[in-house]
Each structure stands twice: as C-alpha cells, then as structure tokens.
C-alpha positions in Angstrom: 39.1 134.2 -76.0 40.0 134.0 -72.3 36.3 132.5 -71.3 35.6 135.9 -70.3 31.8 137.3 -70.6 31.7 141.0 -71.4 28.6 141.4 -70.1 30.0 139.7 -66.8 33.2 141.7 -66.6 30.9 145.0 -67.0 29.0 143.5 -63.9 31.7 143.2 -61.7 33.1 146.5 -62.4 30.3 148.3 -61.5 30.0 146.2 -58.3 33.8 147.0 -57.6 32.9 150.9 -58.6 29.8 150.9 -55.8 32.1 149.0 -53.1 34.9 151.8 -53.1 31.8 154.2 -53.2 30.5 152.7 -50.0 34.0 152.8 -48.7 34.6 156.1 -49.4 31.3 157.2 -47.7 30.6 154.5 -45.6 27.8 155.8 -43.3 25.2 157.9 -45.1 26.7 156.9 -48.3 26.8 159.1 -51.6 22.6 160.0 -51.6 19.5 158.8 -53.1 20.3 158.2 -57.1 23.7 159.7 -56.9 25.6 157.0 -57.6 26.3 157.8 -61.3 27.1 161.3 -60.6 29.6 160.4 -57.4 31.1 157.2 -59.3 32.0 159.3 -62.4 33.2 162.1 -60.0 35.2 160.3 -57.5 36.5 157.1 -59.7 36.9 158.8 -62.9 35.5 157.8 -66.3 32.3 156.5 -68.1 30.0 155.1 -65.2 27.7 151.8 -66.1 24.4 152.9 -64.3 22.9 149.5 -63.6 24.2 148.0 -60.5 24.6 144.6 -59.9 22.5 144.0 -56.7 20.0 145.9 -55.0 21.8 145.8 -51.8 24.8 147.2 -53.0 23.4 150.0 -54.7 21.9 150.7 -51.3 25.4 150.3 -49.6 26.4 152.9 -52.3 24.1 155.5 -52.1 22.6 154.8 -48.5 25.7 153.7 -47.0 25.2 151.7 -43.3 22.9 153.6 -41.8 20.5 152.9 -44.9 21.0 149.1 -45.4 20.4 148.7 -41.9 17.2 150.6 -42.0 16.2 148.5 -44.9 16.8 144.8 -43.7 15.3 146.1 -40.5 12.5 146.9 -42.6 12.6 143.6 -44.2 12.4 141.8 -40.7 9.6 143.9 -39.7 7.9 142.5 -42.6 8.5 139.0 -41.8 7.8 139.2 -38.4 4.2 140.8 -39.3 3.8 138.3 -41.9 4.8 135.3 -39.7 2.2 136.6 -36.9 -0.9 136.4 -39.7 -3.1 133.3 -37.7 -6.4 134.2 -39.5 -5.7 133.2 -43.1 -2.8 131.0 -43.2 -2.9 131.0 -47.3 -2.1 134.6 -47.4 0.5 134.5 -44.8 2.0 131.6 -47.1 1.8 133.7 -50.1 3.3 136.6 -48.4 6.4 134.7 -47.3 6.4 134.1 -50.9 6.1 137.5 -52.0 8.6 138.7 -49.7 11.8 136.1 -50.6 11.1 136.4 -53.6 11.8 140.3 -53.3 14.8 139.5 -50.9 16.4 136.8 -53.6 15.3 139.5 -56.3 17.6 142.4 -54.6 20.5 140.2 -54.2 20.3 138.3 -58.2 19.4 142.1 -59.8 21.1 141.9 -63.2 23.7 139.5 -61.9 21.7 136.5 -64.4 20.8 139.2 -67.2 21.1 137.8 -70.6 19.3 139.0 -73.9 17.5 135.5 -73.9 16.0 136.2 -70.5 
C-alpha cells in the first residue's frame, strides 16, 4: 500500500472535479444542484456527488458572484450578532452558532470516517 486512503483520494477528486467546474464557469457558476449533471457532462465519467467543502460546492455551482453573496451574508450575520448589547449570553451563543457553521462549511466530509 502506498499510505493512500481511498476514501481521501475520492475526496480530492471531487474537490479537483468542482475547481475546474468553477473555472470553467467562474461567475455564475454551473446552477443551483447542477453540479453532478455539469461534472459528468463537462469532465466526463462517473461523478461522486458529495463535495468536499461547502464553499466549494458553492464556487461550483454559484460561481463568484454567489460565494460573495454568501460570506457577505455571513458578515452581516456577525456584525448583527456582535451589535446584540441586551443579552450578552445569546450574543455569545450566537457567535457560537455561527463559527461553528463557518468551520462546518469548510471541514464538510473532509474528516468523514465510518467511526464518526
């Protein structure tokens, strides 16, 4: 064995696969849940519908016009959130909330394992 994970390997191909998507269509990317239908289109083959990060399945299918819009949307959020002076706990466990969705986007399926 070369140290290799499958699972890992699979991963990174679809990563690679939604890149040259976003390349290809790099402002309004391919559309909302098309990126199974454009991968196996454009790129040829059997396409792996998970992707491995939020973000770049947004790059894919939103291109930069939508991942703009999204962190944009993200900031907005934080910015409400940081401005909350009448219950300081909830502000806290908003900040919370919303990392936590931030660090979820980037880690989706990277870290999947059938133990987890």
């Amino acid at each position: 064995m070369s140290g290799t994970d499958v699972s890992a390997n699979m991963r990174k191909d679809t990563a690679t696969q939604a890149l040259e998507l976003f390349k290809s269509f790099l402002l309004l990317g391919v559309g909302i849940g098309n990126y199974q239908y454009a991968s196996s289109i454009l790129l040829g083959g059997s396409v792996d519908i998970f992707i491995n990060s939020g973000y770049i399945l947004i790059l894919a299918e939103l291109g930069l016009i939508g991942i703009l819009a999204f962190i944009m949307i993200l900031i907005y959020d934080y910015i409400i959130t940081l401005n909350i002076r009448h219950d300081l706990e909830l502000r806290d466990q908003l900040i919370w909330l919303l990392l936590s969705h931030v660090l979820l986007l980037i880690s989706y399926n990277w870290w999947y394992h059938f133990l987890l």
